[in-house]
N, CA, C and O of each residue as an XYZ file, in Angstrom:
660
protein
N       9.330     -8.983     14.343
C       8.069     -8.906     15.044
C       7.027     -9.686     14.247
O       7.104     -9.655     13.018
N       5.938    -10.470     14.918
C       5.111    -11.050     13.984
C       4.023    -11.582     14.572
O       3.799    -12.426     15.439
N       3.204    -10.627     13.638
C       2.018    -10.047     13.994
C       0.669    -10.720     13.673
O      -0.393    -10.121     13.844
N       0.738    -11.982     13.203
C      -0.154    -12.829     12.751
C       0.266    -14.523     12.803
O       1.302    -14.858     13.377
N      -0.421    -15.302     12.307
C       0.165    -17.096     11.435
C      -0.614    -17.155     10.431
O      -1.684    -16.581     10.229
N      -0.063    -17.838      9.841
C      -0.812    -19.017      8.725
C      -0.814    -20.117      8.753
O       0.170    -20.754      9.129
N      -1.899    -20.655      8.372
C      -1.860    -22.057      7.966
C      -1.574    -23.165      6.904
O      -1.587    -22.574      5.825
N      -1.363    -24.270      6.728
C      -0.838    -24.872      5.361
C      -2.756    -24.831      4.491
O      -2.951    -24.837      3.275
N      -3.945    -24.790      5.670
C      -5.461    -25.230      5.715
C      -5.421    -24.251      4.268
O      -5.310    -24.557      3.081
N      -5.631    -22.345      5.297
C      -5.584    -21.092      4.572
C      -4.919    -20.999      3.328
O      -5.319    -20.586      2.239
N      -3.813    -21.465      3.696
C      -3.041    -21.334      2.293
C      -3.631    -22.429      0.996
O      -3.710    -21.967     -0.142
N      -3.960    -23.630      1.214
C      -4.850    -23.927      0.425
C      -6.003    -23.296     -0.050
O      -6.155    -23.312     -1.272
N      -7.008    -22.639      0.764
C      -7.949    -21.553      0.573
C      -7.660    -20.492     -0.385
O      -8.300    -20.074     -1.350
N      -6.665    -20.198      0.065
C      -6.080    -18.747     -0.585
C      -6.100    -19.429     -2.216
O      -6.805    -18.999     -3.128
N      -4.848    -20.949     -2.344
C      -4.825    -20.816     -3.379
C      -5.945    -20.956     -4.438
O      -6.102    -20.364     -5.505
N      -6.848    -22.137     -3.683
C      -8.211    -22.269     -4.525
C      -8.816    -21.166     -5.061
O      -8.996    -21.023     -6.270
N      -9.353    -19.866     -3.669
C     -10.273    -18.645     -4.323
C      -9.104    -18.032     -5.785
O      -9.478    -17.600     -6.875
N      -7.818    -18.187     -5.338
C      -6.907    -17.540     -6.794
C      -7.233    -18.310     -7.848
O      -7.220    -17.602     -8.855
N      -7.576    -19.642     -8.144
C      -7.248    -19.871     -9.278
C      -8.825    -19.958     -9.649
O      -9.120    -20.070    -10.838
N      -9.797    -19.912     -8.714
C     -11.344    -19.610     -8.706
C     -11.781    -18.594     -9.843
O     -12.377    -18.764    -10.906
N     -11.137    -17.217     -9.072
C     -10.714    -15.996     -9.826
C     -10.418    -16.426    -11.467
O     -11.346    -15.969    -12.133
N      -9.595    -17.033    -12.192
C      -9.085    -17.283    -12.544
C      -7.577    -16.871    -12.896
O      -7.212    -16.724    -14.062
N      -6.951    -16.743    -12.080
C      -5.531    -16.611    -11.831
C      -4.604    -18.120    -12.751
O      -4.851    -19.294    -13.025
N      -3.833    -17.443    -12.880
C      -2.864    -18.903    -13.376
C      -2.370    -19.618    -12.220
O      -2.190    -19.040    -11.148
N      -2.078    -21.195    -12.434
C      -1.330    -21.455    -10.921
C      -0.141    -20.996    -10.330
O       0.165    -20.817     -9.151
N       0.492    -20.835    -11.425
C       2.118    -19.820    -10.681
C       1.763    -18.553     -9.955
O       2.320    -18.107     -8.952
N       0.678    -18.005    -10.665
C       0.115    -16.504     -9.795
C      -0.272    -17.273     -7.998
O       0.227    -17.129     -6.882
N      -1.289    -18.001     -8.513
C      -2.002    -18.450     -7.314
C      -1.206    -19.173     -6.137
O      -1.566    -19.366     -4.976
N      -0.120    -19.485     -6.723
C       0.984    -20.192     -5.701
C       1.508    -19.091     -4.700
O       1.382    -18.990     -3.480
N       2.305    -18.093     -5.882
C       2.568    -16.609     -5.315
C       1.709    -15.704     -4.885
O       2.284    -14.665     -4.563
N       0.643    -15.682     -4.759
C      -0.482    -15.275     -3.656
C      -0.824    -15.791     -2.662
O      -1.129    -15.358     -1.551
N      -0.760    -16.864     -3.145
C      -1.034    -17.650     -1.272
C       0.436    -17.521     -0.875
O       0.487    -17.072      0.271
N       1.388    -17.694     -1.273
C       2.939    -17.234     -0.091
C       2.871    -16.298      0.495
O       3.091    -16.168      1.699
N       2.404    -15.114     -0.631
C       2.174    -13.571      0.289
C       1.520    -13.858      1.176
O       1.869    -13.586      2.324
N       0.365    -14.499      0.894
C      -0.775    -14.210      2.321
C      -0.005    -15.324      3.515
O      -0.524    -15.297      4.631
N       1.025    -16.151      3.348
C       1.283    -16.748      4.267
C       2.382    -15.802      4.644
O       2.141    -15.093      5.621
N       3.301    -15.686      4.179
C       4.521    -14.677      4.903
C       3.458    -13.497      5.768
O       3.424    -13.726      6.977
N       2.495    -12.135      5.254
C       1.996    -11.901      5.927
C       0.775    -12.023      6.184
O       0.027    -11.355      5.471
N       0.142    -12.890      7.260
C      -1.042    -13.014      7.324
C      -1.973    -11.985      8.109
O      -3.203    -12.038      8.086
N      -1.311    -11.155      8.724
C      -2.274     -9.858      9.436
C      -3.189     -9.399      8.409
O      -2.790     -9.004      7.314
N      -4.259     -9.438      8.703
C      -5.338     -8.408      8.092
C      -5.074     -7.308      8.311
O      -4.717     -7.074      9.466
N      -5.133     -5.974      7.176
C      -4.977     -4.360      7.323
C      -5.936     -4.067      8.235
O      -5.570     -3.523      9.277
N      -7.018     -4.297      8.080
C      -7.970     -3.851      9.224
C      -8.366     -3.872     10.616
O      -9.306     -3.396     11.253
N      -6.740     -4.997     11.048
C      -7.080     -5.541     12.242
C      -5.905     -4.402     13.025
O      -5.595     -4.505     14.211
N      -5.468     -3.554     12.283
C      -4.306     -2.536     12.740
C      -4.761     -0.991     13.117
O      -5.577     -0.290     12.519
N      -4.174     -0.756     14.004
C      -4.886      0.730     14.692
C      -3.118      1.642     14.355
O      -2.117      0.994     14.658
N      -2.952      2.897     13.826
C      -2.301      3.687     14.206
C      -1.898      3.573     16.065
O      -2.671      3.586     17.023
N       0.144      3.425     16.007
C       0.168      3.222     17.672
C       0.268      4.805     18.378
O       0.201      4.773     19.607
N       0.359      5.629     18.013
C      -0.287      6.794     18.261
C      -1.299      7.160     18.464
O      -2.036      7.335     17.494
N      -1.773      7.430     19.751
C      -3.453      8.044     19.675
C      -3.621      9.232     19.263
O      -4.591      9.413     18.528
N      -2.825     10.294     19.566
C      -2.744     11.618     19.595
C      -2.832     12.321     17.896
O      -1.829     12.296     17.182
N      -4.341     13.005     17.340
C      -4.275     13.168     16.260
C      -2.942     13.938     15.390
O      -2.560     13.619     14.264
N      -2.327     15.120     16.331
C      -1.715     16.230     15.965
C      -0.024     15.235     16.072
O       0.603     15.113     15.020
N       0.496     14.672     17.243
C       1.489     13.958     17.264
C       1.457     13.059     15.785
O       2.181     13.169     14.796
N       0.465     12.254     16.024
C       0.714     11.351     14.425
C       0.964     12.176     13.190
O       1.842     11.782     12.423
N       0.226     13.386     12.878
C       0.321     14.009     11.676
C       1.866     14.587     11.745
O       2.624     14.554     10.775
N       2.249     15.167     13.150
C       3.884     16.138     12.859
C       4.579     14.821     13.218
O       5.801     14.919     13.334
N       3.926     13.335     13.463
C       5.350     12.341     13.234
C       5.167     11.882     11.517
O       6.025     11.746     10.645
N       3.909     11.745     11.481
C       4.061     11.547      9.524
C       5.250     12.963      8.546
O       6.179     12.702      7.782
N       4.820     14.164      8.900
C       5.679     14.946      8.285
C       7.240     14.889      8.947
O       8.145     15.379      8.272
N       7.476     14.446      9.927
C       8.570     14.164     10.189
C       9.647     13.171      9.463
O      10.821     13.361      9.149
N       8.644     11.845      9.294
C       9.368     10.823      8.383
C       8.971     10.740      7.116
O       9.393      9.743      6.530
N       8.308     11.449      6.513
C       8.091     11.726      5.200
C       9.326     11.256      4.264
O       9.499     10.175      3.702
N      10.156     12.464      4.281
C      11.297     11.955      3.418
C      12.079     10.998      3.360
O      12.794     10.788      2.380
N      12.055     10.231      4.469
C      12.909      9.212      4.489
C      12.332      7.848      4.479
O      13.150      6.929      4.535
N      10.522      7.412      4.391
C       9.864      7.098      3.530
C       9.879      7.081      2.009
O       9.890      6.065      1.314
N       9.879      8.122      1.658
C       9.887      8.800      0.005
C      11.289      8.243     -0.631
O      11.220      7.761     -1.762
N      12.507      8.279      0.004
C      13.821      7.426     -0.158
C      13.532      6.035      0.097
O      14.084      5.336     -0.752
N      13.045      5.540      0.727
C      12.568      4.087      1.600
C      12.043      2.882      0.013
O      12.517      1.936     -0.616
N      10.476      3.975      0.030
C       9.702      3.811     -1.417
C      10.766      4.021     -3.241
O      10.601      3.165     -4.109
N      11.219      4.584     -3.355
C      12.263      4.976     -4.241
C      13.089      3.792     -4.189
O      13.243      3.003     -5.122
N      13.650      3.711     -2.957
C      14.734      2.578     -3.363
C      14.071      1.135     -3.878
O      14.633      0.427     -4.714
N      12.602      0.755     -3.164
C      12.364     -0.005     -2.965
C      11.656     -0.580     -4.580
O      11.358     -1.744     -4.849
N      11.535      0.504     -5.387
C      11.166      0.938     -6.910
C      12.081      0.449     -7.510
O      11.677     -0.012     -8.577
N      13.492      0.266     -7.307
C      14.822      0.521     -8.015
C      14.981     -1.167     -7.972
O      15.166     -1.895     -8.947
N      14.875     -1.507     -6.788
C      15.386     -3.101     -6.345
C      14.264     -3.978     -6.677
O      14.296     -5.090     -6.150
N      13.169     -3.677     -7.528
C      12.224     -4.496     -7.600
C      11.852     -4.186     -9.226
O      10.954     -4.781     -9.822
N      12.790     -3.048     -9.880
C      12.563     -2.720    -11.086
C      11.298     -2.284    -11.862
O      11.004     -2.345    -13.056
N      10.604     -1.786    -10.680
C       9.124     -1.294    -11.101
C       9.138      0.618    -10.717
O      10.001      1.131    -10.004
N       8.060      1.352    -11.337
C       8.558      2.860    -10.733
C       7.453      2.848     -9.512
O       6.319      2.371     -9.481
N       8.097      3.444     -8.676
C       7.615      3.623     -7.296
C       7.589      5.173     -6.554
O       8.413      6.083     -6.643
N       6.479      5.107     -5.892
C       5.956      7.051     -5.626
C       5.498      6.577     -4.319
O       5.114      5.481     -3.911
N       5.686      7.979     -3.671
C       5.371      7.884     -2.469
C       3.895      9.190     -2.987
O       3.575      9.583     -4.109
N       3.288      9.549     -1.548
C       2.572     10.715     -1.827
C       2.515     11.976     -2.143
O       2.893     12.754     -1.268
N       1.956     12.653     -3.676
C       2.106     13.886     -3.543
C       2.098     14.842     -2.676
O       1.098     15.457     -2.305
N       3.563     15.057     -2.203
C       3.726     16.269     -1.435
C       4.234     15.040      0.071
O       4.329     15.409      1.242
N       4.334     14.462     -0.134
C       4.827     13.524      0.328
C       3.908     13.034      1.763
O       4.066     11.924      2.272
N       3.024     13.976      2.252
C       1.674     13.331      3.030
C       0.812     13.555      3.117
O       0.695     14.764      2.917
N      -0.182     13.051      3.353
C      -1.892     13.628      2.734
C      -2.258     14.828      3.389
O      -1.964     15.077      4.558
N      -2.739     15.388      2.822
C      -3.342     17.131      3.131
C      -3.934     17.201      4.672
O      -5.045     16.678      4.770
N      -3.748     17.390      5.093
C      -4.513     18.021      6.221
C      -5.879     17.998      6.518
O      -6.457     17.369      7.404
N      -6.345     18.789      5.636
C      -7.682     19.065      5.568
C      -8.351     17.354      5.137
O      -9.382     16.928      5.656
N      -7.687     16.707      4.308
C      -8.542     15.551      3.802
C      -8.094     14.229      5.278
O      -8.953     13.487      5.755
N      -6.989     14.236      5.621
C      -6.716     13.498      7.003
C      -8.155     13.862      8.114
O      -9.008     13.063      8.503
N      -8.033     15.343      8.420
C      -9.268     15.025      9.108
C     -10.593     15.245      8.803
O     -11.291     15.853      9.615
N     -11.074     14.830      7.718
C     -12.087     14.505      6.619
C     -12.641     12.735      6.769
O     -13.753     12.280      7.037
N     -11.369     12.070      6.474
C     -10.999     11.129      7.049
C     -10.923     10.314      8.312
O     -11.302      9.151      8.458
N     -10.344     11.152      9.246
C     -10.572     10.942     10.333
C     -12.212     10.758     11.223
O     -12.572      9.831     11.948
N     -13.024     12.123     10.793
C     -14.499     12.016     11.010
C     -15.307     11.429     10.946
O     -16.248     11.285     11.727
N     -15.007     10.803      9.631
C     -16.109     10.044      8.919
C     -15.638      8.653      8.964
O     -16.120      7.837      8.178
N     -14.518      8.227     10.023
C     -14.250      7.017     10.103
C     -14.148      6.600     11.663
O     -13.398      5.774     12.184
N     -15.309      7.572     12.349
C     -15.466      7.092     13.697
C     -14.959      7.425     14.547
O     -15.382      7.154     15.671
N     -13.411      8.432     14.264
C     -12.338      8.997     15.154
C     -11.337      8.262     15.461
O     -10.557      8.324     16.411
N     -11.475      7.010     13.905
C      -9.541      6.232     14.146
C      -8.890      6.993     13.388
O      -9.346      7.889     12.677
N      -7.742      6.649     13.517
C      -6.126      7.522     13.256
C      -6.579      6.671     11.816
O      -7.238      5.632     11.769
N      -5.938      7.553     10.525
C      -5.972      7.213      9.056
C      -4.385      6.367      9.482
O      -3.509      6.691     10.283
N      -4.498      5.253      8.611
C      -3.096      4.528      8.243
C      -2.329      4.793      6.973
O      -1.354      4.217      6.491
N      -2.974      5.731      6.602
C      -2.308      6.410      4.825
C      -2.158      7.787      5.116
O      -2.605      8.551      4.260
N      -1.577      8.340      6.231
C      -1.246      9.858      6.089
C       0.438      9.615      5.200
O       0.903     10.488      4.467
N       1.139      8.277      5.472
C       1.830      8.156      4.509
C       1.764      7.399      3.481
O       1.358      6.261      3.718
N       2.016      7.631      2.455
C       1.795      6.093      1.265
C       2.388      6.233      0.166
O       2.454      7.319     -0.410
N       3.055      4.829     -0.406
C       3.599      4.867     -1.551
C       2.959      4.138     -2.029
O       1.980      3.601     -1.512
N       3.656      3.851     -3.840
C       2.748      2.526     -4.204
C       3.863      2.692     -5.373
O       4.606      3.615     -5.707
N       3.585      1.066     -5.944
C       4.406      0.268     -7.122
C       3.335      0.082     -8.356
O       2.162     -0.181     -8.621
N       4.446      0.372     -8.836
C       3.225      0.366    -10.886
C       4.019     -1.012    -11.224
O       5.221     -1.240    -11.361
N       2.842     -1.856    -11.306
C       3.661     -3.201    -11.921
C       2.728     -3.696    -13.059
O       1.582     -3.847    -12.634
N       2.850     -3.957    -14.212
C       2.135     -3.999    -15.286
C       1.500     -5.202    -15.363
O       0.837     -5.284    -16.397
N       1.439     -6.375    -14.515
C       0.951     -7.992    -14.465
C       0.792     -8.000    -13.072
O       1.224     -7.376    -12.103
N      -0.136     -9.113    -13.357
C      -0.408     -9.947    -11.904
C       0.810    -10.668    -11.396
O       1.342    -10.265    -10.361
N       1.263    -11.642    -12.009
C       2.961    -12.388    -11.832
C       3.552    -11.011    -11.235
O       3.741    -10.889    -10.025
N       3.808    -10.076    -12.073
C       4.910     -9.295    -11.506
C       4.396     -8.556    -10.520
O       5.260     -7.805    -10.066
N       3.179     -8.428     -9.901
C       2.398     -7.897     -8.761
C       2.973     -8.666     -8.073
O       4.041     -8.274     -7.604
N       2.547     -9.930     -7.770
C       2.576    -10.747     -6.414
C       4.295    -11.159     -6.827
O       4.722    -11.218     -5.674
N       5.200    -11.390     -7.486
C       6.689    -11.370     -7.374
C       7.235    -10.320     -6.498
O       7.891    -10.542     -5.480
N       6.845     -8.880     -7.075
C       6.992     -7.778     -6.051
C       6.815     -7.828     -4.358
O       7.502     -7.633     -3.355
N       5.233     -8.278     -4.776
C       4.928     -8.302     -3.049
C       5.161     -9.305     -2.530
O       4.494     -9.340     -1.496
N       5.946    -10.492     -2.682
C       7.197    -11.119     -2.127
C       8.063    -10.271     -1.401
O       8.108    -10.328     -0.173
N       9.027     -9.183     -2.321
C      10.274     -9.070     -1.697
C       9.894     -7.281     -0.677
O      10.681     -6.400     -0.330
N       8.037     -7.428     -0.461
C       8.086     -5.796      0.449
C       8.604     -6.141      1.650
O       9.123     -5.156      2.174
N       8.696     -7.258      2.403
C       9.425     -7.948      3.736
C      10.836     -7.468      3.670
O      11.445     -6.905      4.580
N      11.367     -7.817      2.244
C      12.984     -7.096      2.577
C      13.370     -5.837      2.314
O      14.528     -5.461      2.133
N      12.421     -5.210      2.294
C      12.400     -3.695      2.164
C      11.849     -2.839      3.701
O      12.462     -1.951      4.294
N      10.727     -3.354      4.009
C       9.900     -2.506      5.051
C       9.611     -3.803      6.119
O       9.737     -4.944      5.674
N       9.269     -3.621      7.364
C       8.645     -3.826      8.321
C       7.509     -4.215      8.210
O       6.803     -3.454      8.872
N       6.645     -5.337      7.523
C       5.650     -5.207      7.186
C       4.827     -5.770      8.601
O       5.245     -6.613      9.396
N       3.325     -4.909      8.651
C       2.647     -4.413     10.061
C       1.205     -5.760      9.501
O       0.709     -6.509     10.343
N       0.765     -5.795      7.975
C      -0.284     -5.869      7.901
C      -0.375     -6.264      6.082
O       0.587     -6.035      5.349
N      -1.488     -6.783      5.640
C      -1.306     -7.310      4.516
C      -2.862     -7.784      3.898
O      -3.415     -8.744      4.436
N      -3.470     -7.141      2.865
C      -4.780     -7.586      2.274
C      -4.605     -7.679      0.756
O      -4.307     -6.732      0.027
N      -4.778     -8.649      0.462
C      -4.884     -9.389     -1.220
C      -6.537     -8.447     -1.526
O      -7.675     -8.868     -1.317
N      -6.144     -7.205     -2.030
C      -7.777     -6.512     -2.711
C      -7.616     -7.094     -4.247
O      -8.323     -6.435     -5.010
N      -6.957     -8.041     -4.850
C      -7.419     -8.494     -6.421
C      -7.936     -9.542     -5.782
O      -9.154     -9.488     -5.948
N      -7.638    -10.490     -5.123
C      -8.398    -11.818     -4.736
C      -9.875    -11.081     -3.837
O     -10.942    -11.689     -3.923
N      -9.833    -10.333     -3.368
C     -10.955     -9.684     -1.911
C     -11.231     -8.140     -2.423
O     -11.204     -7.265     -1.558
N     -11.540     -7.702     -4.015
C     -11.697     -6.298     -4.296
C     -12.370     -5.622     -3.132
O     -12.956     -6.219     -2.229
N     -12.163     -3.719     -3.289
C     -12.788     -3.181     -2.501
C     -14.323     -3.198     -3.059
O     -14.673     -3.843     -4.048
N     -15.144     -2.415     -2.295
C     -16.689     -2.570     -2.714
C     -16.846     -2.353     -4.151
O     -17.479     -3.127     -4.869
N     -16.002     -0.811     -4.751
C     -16.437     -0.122     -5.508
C     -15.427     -0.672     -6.824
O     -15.355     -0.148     -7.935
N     -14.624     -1.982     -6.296
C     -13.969     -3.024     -7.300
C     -12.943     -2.279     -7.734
O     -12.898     -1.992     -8.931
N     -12.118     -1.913     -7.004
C     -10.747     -1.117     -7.241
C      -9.855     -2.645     -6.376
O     -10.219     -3.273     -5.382
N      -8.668     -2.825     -7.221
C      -7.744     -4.376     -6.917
C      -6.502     -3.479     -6.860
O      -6.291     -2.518     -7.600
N      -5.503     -4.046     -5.619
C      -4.087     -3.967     -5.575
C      -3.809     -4.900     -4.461
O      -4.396     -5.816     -3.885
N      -2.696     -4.302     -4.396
C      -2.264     -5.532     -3.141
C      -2.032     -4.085     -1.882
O      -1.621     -2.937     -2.049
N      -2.509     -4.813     -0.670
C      -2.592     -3.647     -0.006
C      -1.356     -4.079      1.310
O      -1.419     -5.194      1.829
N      -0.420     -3.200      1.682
C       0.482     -3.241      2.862
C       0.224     -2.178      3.707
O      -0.143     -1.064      3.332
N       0.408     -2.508      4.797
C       0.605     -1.377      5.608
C       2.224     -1.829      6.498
O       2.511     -2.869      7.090
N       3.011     -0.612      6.280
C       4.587     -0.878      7.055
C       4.420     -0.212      8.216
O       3.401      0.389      8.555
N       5.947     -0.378      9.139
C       6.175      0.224     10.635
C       7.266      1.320      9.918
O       8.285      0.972      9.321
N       6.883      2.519     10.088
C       8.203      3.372      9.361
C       8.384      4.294     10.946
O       7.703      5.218     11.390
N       9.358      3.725     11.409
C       9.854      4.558     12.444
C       8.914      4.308     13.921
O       9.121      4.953     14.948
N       7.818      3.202     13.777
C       6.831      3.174     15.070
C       5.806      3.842     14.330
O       4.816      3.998     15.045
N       5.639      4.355     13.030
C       4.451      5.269     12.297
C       3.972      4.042     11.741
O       4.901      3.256     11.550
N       2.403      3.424     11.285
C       1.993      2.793     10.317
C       1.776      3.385      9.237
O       1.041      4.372      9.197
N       2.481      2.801      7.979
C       2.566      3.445      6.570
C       1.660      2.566      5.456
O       1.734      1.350      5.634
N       0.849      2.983      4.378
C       0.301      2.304      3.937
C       1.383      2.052      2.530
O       1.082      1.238      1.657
């Protein structure tokens, strides 16, 4: 399925703001691939579930087999990898979340994440999340930090028809 394009234009873009940053060029090469393999913006993605209560008992539904999904995906990329404590976000903070974000569906009632100790081995990683997951969506936050300047690389997957962050 594919949910966006790129350009050879963008991908020049991409690589310039990386090495702007000051990124090395091998980083900046491997950042602009990511952003070309996926070019969807995270933000341009809605949960395909409308139904608040359906999405939450389909998140606890695929929980675990996410949590195996993330795990393996730790093992084959040689970095340690976690899904969410308790394996999906609380309840109470989902619709906390939910309120104060206008009444869209949260895209992190599931989520894992990768501890990778470098930038190289960041964007090497987020190369191979395509042969692991379904990827839905894709934002470079070290090249594009969030406001409050927190950097990762951000995915959102299709786990089962669920969007997973």
């Amino acid at each position: 399925m594919t949910y966006g394009s790129s350009s050879p234009d963008r991908q020049g873009r991409v690589f310039q703001q990386a090495t702007a940053l000051g990124l090395t060029g091998e980083v900046a090469q491997l950042c602009a691939e990511v952003q070309r393999r996926h070019p969807t913006d995270t933000g341009s993605v809605l949960q395909p579930e409308s139904n608040f209560l359906e999405l939450y008992a389909a998140a606890k539904k695929y929980a675990g087999a996410f949590q195996r999904q993330v795990q393996a995906f730790g093992v084959q990329v040689g970095f340690p990898a976690f899904s969410r404590r308790g394996n999906v976000k609380s309840l109470d903070r989902t619709v906390e979340k939910y309120q104060w974000a206008d009444r869209v569906l949260p895209l992190d009632i599931l989520a894992g994440k990768v501890v990778v100790p470098s930038l190289l081995g960041l964007y090497q990683m987020a190369l191979q999340v395509g042969d692991a997951f379904e990827v839905v969506a894709y934002r470079d936050r070290v090249r594009r930090p969030q406001k409050i300047g927190y950097r990762d690389l951000h995915f959102i997957v299709n786990v089962q028809g669920h969007c997973a962050e």
